[in-house]
N, C-alpha and C positions, 0 to 999 in steps of 0.2 A: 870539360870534355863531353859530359852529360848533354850541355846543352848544344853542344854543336854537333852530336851525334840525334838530339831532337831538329834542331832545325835541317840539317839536310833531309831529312824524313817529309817535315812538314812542305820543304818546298818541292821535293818529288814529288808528294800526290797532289799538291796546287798542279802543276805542271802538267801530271794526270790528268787532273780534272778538267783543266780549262783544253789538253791537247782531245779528251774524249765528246767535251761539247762543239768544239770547232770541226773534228774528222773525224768523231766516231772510230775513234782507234785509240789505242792505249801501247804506247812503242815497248820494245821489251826491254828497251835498260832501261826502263822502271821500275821494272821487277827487280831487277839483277841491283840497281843502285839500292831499292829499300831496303834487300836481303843483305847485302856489306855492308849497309850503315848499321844494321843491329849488331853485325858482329866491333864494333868500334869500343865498348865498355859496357859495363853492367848487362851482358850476355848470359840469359840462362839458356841452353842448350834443349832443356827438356820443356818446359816453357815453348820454347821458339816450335820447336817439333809437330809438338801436341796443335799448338795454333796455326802453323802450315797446316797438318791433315785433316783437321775438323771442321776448321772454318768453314774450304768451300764446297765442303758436300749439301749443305743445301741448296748453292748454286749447281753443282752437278749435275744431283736429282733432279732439277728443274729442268733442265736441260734433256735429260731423257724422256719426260712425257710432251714438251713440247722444245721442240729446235730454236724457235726465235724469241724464246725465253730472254737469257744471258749471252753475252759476247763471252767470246774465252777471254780478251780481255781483262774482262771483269773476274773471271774465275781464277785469273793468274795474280790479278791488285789483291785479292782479296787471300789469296792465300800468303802474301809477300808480305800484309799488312798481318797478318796471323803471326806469319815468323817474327816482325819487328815488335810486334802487342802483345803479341803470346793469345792465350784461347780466350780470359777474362778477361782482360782490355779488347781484345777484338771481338768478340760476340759483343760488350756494348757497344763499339764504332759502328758493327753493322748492323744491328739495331736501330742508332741514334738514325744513320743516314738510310736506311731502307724505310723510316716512319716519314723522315723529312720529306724523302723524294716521291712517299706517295700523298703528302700532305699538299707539294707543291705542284704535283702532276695533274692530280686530280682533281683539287678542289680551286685552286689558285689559277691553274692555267687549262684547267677545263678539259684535260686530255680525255680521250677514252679507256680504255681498260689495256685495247689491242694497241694504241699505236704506240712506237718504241720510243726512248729518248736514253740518253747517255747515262749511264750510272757512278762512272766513276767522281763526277763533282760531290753527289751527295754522300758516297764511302768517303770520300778526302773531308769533307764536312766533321762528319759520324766520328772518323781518323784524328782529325784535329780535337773534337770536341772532347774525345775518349782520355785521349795523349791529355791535357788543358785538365781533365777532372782528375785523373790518378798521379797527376806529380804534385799535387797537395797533401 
């Protein structure tokens, strides 16, 4: 049940990922599907919580000094990916994939500092890679 309550996970934020590179939008039962698939087995409650509320106040925050920072979007995956990871699985997701995507932005694809591009592929990354290291 374990793993069938990982793989709807994983294929949600694929699904994510590839719907916020194509339209720059992240639909909201993706929210709502990651949030039920954690509650599916091995549920901690307070775990789940704690990683909902902490996660995405650094996305927040960012948000408040400049607007075209973050999509809500993204402040919504990242709090959904909180509830299903909890705080220490999801502070490394969004670590792993906030290093990747300015590794790829910037230095691979030559972006500027300013111009935007989709976030959710490299949290679904960051997500998978998190998920992949902690069930060992």
């Amino acid at each position: 049940m374990l793993v069938f309550k990982n793989l709807i996970f994983i294929l949600t934020i694929i699904y994510a990922g590839y719907i916020d590179f194509k339209k720059k939008i992240i639909p909201d039962r993706v929210h709502v599907i990651i949030m039920l698939s954690s509650l599916l087995i091995d549920f901690n409650l307070c775990q789940s919580i704690t990683g909902l509320l902490f996660l995405p106040i650094p996305f927040i925050l960012s948000v408040f000094f400049n607007e075209d920072t973050v999509g809500g979007g993204d402040i919504k995956i990242v709090g959904a990916i909180g509830f299903f990871l909890g705080l220490r699985k999801g502070t490394i997701a969004i670590i792993i994939g906030l290093t990747i995507s300015v590794i790829f932005n910037l230095f691979i694809f030559n972006k500027n500092r300013n111009d935007s591009f989709p976030l959710a592929p490299y949290i679904a990354i960051g997500s998978f890679l998190s998920l992949l290291i902690f069930s060992f």
